[in-house]
Phi, psi and omega in degrees: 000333186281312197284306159010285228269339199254288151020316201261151175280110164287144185238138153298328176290012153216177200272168183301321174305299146313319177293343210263302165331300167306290175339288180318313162325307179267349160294301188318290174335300163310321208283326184275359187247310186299324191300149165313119027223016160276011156231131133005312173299300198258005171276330157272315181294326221190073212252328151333307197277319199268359158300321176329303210270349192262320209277302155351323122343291165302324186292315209266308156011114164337276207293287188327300187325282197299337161298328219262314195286006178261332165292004192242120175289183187302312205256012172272150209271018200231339160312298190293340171269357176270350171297299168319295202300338168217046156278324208293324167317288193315319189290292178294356164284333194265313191280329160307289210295004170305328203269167177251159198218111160243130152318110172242113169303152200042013192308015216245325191223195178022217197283343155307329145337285166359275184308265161008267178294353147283343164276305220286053170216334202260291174345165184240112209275006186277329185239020170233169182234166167247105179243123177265093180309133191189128198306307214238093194286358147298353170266345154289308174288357177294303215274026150266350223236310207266319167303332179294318160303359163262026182056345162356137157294330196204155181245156148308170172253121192266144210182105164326135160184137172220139207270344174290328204288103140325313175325280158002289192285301221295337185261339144313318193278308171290002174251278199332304203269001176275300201281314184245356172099318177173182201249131171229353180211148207221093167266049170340063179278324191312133179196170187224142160195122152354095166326168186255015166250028206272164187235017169283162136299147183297004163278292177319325180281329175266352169271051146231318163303313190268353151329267162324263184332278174296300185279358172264328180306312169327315173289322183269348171276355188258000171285315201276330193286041159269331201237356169277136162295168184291133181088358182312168177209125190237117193226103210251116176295093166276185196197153174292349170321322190306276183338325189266354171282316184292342176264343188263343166299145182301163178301292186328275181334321187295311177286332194274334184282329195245000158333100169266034167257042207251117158239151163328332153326293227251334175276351163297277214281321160340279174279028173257276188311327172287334174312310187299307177305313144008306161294000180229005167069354147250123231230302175255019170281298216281015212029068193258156149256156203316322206269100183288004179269314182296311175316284168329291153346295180307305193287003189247305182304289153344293167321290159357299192287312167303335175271347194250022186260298186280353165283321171322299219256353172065038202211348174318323209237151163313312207296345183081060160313083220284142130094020177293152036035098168235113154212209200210151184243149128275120188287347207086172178269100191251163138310076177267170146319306170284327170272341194097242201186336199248334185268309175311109175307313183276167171262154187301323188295312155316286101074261177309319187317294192329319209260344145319297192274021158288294186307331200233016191217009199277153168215187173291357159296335206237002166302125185084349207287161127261158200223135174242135137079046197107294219263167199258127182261102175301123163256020213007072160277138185292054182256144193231073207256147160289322171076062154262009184286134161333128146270169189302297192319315184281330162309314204288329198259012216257143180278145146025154160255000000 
């Protein structure tokens, strides 16, 4: 359609008026073959771009077309650019919504930086977007300012978010499906810890760390997985902190986590009584563990385990989303803001590569798993995968649906 509009031979035997129609045509045609409810994609995915697209229909439409045209002398040259303008409109609606879109949270510093900048070097940048999420979008655009010095094939798209925010997600969630239709890789980096000099209390440190950490990584994947594809993939930055929480537990606390009657209810609540237990400064009378960050880490794992129980089962999304892939990493101790700059063997880039090559090599081996250093760290969770995940090669190259 694009060569259409930049292309076509004006003949003197027809009118502007005419000329205008042929534009017009092959938008209409398309827009009505694309339009709801004959493809799937888009009667589900993408219901902004196919209002676009309905209305380019009415634009082009006999009766609309002949209202538009009395306003118009026989020979105006401003019928034929709107006749351009939303051929060209239809055409960057169909290629956006063509690309696969991966998220990344904190995508703005440390190993979400990383992360960030390492799919957009790894994608294949003709059929994908990168979008980097960040509470404060002027630290997006620094650390987009800073990505343009890498040489990078293709940049992110900076894009407000804070996973505490409900609003927040839910307006992430409504720019991915407007603009791009959906969501296919979800990296879930955001996270908070406590200095080990911090002087809150331990109720503040753990209602704000199992805040961040758990309950917001949650809210924001149950935002977007209405809008994830066949073959998504949600890959979430756990910590060996997680392990060692699930180990600082009492046997009681330990068997309801590893539980396979284990629900997100019950995984709610969990992490609602250690908040609570928190207020009383005993943390490990009560068989908690001490470290409201280990805690967190667990509950990030334990979610996992739960999303990929229901991935299994084609059952994570309303929509019954097929062959997704979830699991979760240790990035290693790198060096950040958050672990600090003097201690940590690693760098946020070491870091990051782990939580890459999770994302983009990952399989039915590694479905439901946390992984240290690569490798799957048996916790004894009861799992039980079917081995429906997309493979990668066949996710990273399979186009749009």
């Amino acid at each position: 359609m694009e060569q259409v509009a930049g292309t076509f031979a004006f003949s003197p035997r027809h009118t502007q008026r005419e000329c205008a129609r042929v534009f017009l045509r092959p938008v209409a045609h398309a827009a009505k073959l694309f339009a709801p409810p004959k493809i799937p994609f888009a009667s589900k995915n993408s219901s902004a771009c196919v209002a676009t697209l309905q209305f380019l229909v009415f634009f082009a439409s006999p009766t609309s077309f002949s209202a538009i045209q009395t306003c118009f002398s026989p020979e105006s040259t401003l019928l034929i650019e709107l006749a351009k303008y939303w051929c060209s409109i239809f055409c960057r609606v169909l290629a956006t919504m063509a690309k696969k879109v991966a998220l990344v949270t904190g995508g703005n510093k440390g190993i979400g930086f990383g992360v960030t900048r390492k799919l957009c070097e790894r994608l294949p940048k003709d059929s994908w977007v990168v979008l980097l999420g960040t509470r404060d979008v002027s630290n997006g655009e620094r650390a987009l300012t800073n990505l343009k010095e890498c040489g990078l094939p293709m940049l992110p798209v900076v894009h407000q978010l804070d996973i505490t925010d409900s609003t927040s997600c839910k307006q992430m969630k409504d720019f991915i499906h407007q603009k791009y239709g959906g969501l296919d890789l979800l990296v879930n980096n955001s996270g908070f810890a406590f200095k080990r000099n911090a002087t809150e209390s331990k109720y503040e440190q753990a209602k704000h760390t199992i805040g961040v950490n758990y309950f917001g990584t949650k809210q924001i994947t149950e935002t977007v997985l209405p809008i994830m594809r066949d073959g998504a993939r949600i890959i979430s930055v756990a910590s060996m902190c997680g392990k060692m929480g699930l180990e600082h537990m009492s046997e009681e606390h330990r068997r309801a986590i590893l539980s396979p009657d284990l629900s997100f209810e019950k995984l709610d609540d969990m992490m609602k009584q250690y908040i609570e237990a928190a207020k009383t400064d005993e943390l490990t009378k009560l068989g908690w563990p001490e470290s409201t960050y280990e805690m967190s880490k667990a509950g990030v794992i334990a979610a996992t385990e739960l999303w990929a129980q229901a991935a299994d089962k084609n059952a994570l999304t309303p929509q019954g989303t097929k062959g997704m892939f979830v699991a979760c990493c240790c990035p290693g101790w790198c060096r950040t803001d958050m672990a600090g700059y003097e201690h940590p063997p690693l760098s946020a880039d070491e870091g990051a590569e782990r939580v890459v090559d999770l994302c983009l090599a990952g399989g039915d081996e590694e479905q439901g798993q946390f992984l240290m250093e690569k490798k799957v760290v048996p916790l004894s969770f009861p799992q039980k995968f079917s081995g429906k995940t997309v493979p990668c090669q066949q996710w990273l190259s399979t186009p749009v649906a």
